[in-house]
N, CA, C and O atoms as a DFTB+ gen file, in Angstrom:
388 C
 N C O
     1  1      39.413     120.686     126.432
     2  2      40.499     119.782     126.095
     3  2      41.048     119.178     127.387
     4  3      41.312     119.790     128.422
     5  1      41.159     118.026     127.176
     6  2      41.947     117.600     128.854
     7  2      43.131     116.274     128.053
     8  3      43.263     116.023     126.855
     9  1      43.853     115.623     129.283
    10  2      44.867     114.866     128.901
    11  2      44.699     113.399     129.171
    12  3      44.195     113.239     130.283
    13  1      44.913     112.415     128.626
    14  2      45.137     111.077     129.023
    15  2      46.383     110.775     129.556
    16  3      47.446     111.391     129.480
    17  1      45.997     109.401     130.280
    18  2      47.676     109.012     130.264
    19  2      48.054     108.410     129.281
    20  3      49.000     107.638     129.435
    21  1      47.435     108.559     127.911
    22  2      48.414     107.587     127.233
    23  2      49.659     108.868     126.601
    24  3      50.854     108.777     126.320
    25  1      48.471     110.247     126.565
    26  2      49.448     111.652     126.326
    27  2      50.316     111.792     127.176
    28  3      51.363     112.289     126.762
    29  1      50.262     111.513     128.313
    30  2      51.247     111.711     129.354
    31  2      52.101     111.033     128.908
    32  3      52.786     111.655     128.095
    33  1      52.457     109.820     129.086
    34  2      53.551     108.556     128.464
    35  2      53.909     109.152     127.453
    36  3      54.970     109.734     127.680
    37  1      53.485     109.328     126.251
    38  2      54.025     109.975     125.058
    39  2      54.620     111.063     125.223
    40  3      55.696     110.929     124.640
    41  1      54.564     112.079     125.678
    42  2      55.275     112.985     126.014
    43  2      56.284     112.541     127.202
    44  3      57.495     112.466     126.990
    45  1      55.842     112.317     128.180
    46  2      57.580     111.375     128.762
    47  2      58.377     110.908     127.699
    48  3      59.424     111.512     127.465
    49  1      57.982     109.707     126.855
    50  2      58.769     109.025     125.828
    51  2      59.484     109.709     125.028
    52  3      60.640     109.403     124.734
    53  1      58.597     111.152     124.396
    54  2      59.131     112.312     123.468
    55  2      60.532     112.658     124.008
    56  3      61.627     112.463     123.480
    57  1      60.089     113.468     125.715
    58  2      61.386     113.715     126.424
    59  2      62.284     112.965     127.024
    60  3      62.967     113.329     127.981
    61  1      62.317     111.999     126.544
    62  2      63.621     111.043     127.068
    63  2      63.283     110.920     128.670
    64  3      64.245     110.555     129.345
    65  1      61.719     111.239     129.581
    66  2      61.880     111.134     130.643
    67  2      60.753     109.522     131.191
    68  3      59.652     109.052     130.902
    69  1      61.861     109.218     132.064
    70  2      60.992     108.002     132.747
    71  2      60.036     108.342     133.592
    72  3      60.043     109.227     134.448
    73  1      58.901     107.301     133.193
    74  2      57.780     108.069     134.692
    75  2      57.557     106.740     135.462
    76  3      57.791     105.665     134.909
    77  1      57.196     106.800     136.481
    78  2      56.793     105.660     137.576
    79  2      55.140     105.735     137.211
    80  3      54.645     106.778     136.784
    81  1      54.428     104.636     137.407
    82  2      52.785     105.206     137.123
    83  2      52.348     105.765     138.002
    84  3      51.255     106.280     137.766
    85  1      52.914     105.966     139.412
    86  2      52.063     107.152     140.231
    87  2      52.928     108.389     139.851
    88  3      52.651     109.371     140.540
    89  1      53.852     108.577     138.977
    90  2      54.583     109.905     138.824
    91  2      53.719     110.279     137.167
    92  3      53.925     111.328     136.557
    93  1      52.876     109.306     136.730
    94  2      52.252     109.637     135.562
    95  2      50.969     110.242     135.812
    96  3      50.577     111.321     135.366
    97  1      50.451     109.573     136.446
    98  2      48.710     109.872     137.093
    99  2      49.029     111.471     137.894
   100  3      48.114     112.289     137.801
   101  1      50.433     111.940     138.738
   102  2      50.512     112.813     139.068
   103  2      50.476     113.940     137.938
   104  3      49.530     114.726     137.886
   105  1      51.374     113.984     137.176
   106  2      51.296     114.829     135.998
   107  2      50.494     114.994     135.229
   108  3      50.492     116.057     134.608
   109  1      49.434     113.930     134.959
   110  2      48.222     113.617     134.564
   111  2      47.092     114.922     135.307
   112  3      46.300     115.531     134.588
   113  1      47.190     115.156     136.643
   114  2      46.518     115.844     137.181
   115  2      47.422     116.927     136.906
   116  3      46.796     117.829     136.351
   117  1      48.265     117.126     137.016
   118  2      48.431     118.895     137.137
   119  2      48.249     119.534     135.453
   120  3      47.958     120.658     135.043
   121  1      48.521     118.433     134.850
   122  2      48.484     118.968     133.256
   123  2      47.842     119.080     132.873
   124  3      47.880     119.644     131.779
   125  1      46.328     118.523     133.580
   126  2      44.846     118.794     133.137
   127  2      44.303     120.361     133.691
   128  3      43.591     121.113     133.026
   129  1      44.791     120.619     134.974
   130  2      44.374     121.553     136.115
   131  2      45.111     122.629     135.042
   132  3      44.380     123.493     134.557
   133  1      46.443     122.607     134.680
   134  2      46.934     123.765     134.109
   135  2      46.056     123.778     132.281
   136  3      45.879     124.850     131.701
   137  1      45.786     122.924     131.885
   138  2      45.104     123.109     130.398
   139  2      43.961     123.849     131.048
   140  3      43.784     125.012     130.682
   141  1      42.832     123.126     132.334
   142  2      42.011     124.239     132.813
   143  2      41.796     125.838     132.765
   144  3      40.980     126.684     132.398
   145  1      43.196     125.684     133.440
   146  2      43.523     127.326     133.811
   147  2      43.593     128.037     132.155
   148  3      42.908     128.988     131.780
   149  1      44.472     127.388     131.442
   150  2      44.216     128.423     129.834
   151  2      42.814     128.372     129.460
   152  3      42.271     129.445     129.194
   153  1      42.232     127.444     129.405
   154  2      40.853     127.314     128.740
   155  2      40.323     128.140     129.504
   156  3      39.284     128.478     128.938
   157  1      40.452     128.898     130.864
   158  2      39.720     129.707     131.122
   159  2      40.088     131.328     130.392
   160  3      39.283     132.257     130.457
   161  1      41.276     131.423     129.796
   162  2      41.371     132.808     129.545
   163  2      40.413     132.786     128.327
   164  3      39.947     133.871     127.981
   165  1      40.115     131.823     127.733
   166  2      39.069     131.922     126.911
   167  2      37.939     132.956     126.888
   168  3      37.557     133.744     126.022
   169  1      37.560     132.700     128.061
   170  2      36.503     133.273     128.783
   171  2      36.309     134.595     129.096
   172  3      35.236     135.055     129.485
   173  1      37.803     135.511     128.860
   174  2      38.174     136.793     128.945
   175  2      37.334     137.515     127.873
   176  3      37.074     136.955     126.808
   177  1      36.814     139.043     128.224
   178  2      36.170     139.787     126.822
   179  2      37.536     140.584     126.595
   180  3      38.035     141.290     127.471
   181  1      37.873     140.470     125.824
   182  2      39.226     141.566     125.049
   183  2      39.289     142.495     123.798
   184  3      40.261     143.076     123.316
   185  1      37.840     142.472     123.363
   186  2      37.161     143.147     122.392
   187  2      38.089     144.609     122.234
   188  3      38.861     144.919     121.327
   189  1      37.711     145.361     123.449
   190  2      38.196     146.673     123.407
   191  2      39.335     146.736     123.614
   192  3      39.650     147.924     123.676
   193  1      40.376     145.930     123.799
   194  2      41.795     145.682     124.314
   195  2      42.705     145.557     123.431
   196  3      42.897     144.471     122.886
   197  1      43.576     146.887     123.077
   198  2      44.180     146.981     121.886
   199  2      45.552     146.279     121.732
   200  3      46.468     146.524     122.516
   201  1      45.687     145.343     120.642
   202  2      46.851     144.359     120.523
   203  2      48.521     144.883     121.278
   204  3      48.311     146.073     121.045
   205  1      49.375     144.893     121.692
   206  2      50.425     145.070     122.302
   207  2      51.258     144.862     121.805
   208  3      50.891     144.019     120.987
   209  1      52.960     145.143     121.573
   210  2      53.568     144.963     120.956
   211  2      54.644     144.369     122.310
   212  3      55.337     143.352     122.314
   213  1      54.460     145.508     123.498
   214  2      55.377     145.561     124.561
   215  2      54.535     145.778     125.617
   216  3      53.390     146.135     125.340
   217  1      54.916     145.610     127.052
   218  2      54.015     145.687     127.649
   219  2      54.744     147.345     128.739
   220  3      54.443     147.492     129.923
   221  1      55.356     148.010     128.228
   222  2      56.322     148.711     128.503
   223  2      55.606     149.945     127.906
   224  3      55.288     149.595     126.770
   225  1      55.290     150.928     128.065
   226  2      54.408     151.943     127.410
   227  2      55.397     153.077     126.940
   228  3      56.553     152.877     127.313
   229  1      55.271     153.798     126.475
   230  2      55.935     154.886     125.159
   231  2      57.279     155.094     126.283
   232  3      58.446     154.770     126.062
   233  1      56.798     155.652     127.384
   234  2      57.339     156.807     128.026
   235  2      58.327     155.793     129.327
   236  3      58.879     156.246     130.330
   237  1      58.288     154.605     128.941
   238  2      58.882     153.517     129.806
   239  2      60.002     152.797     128.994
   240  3      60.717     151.863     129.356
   241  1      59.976     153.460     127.817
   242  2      60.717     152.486     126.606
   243  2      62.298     152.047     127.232
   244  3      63.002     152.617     128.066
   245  1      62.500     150.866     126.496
   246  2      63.475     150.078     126.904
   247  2      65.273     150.781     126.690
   248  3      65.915     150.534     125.669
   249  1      65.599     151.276     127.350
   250  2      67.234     151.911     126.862
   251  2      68.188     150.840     126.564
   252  3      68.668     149.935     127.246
   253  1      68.319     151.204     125.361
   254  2      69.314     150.373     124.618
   255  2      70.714     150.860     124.380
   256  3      70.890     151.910     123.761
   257  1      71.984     149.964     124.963
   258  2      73.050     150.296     124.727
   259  2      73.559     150.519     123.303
   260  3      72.632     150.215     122.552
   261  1      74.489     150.866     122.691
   262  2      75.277     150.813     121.826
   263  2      75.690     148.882     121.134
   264  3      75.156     148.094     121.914
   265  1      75.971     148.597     120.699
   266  2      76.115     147.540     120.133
   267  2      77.920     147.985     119.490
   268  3      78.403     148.377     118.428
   269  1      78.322     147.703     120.590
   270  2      79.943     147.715     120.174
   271  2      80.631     146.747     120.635
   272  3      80.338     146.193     121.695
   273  1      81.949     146.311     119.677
   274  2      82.183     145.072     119.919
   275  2      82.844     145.551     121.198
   276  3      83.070     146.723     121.498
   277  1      83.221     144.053     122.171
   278  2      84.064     144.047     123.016
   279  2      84.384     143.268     123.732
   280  3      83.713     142.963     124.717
   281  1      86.053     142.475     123.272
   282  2      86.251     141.796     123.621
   283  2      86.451     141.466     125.755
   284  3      86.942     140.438     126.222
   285  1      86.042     142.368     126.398
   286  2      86.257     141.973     127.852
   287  2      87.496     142.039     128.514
   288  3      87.749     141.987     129.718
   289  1      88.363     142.185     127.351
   290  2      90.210     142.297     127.947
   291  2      90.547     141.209     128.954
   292  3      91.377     141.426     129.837
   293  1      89.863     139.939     128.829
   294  2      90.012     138.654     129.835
   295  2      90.251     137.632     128.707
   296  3      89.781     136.533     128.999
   297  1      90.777     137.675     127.646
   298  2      91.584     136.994     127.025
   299  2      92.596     136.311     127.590
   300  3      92.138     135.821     128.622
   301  1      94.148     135.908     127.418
   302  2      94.754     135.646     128.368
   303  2      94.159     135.288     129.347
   304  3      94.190     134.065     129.208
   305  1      93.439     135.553     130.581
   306  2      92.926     134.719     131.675
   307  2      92.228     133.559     131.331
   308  3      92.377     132.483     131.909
   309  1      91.354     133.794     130.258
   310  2      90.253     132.757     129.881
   311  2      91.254     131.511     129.524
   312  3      91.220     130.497     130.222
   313  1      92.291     131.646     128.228
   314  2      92.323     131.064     127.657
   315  2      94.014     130.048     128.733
   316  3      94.690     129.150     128.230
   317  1      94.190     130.575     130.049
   318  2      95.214     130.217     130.555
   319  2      94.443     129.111     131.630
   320  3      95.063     128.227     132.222
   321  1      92.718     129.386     131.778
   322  2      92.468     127.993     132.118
   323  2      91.918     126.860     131.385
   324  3      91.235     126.007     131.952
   325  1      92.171     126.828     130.242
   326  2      91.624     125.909     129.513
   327  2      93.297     124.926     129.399
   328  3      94.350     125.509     129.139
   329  1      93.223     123.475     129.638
   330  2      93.839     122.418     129.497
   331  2      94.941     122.735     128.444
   332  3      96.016     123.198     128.825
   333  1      94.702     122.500     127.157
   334  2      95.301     123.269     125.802
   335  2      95.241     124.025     125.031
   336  3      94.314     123.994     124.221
   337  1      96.236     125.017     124.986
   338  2      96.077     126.040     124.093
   339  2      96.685     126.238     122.719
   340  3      97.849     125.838     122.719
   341  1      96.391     126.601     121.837
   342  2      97.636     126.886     120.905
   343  2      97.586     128.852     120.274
   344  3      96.638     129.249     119.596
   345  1      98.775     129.797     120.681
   346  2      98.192     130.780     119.768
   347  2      96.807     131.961     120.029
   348  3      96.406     132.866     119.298
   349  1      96.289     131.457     121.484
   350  2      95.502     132.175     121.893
   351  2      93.724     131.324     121.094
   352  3      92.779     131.944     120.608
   353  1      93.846     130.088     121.224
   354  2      92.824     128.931     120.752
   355  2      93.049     128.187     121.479
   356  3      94.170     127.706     121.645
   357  1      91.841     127.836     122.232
   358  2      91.209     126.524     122.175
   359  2      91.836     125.062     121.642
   360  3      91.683     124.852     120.439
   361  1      92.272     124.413     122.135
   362  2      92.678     123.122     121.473
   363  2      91.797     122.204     121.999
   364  3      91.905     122.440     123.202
   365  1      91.182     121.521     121.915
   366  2      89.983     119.926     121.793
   367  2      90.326     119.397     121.180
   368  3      91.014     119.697     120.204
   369  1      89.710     117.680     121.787
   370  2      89.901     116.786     121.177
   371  2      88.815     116.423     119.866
   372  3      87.651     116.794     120.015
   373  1      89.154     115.772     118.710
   374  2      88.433     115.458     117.319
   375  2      86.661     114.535     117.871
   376  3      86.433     113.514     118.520
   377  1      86.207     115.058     117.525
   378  2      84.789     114.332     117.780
   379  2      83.948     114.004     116.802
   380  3      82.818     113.523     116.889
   381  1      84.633     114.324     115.774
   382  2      83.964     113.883     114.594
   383  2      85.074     112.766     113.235
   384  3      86.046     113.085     112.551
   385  1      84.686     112.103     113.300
   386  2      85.904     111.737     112.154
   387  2      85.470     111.748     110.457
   388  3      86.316     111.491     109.601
């Protein structure tokens, strides 16, 4: 699989990004060089290589805190730099009508 520039442009266009045509032909090359590089894992034998869930093994497992709420006790501070407050809220302006 490799890339054109007309894929290149289209995907600029997708992302809202402008390209110069030597900033297209550039990306053009690295986006081919990097599709390269996957098409080579192709090439990997993984037959015997048992699927993974984590790459973290039994005895490495991830320690997980508690899941308790908490508010940070920086209430008041937070809300004494924001412009307007009302009540311990947020006040903004309407952006929707």
């Amino acid at each position: 699989m490799s890339v054109d520039l007309d894929n290149v442009k289209k995907i600029a266009k997708l992302s809202k990004i402008s390209l110069k045509e030597s900033e297209g032909k550039k990306f053009l090359t690295d986006l081919n060089q990097i599709i390269g590089w996957v098409d080579q894992l192709t090439e990997v034998n993984t037959e015997e290589v048992a699927p993974t869930f984590s790459s973290f093994g039994a005895d490495e497992a991830i320690k997980k805190r508690n899941d308790t709420v908490n508010d940070g006790g920086y209430r008041e501070d937070v809300i004494s730099n924001a412009p307007k407050s009302d009540e311990g809220f947020f006040l903004v302006p309407k952006v929707i009508d």
